[in-house]
Structure formats: structure tokens, C-alpha cells
N, C-alpha and C positions, 0 to 999 in steps of 0.2 A: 798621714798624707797618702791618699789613693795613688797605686801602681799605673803604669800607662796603660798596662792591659786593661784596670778595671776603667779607666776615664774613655778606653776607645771604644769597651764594651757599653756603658753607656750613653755612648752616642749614637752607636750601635742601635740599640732601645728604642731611642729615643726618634729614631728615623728610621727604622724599620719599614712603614707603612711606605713610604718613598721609595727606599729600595725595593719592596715587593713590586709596587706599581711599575719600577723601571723594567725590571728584570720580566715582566708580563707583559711588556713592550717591547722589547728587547728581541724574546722570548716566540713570541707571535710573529713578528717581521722576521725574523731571520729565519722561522719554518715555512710561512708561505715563499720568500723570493728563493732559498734555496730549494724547496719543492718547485718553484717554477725553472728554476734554472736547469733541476735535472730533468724536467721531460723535458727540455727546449733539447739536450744533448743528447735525450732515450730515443726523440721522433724524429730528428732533424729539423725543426722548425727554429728558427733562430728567436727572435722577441716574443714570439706571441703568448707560450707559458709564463715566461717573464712579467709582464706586461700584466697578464692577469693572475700572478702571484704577488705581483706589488699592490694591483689595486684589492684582491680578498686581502693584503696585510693593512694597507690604510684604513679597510672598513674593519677591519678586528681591533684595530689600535682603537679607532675612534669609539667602535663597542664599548671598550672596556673604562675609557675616558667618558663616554656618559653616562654610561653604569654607577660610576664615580661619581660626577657632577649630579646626577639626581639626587631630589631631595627622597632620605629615607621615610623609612615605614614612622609618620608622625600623628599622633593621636587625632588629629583635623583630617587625616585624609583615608581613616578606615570607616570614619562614621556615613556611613549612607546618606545620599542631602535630601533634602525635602523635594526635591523638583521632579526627582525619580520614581517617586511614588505613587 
């Protein structure tokens, strides 16, 4: 009978890809709002860094989620098409 370390470890495994993704989520938002928040309090401007360290984190979140959702490098779509010719 497997130990709980080894049963957590392979869940671990098994959802690693999930946890990367979060963690680049996670990751990404919390360095753009906390970068805008510190020049909102380096310049005196109260939202404005804010506001545009939230909206570059929702466009890096979304980067990385369609980087994701694309379909990859599939044999149908390296071949050159006839119409290009």
C-alpha cells in the first residue's frame, strides 16, 4: 500500500500542468497590480498606475490563456496551401 506522501505526490503529477498555469496567473497579476500600485504611491497619483497595471495583467493573463487554447504545431498546418502559390 502506497504512503500518503507517495499518493499526494502523484497527484502532484498528475496536475502539474494546472498548477503551472495557475501559478502563471497568479504570477503575472500580482506583478503587474503590485507594480502599479507602487508608482501610484512613488508619484502621488492615486488609480491611474493601478488601473493600468490591472488592465497590462488581464492582457498577460489572457496571453497566456491563448497561447494555451491554440491549437499546436499540427502536421496540417506547417504544410504550405496551394492558394499561396
Amino acid at each position: 500500500m502506497p504512503s500518503p506522501q507517495e499518493e499526494l505526490a502523484k497527484v502532484y503529477r498528475a496536475n502539474e500542468s494546472y498548477l503551472a498555469l495557475g501559478i502563471k496567473i497568479v504570477v503575472s497579476f500580482f506583478f503587474f497590480v503590485v507594480g502599479g500600485y507602487w508608482l501610484d504611491s512613488a508619484s502621488g497619483t492615486s488609480p491611474l498606475f493601478l488601473i493600468v497595471g490591472a488592465t497590462c495583467a488581464l492582457m498577460s493573463v489572457m496571453a497566456i490563456l491563448w497561447k494555451l487554447a491554440r491549437p499546436q504545431n499540427s502536421p496540417s498546418s506547417n504544410k504550405p496551401s496551394e492558394e499561396r502559390r
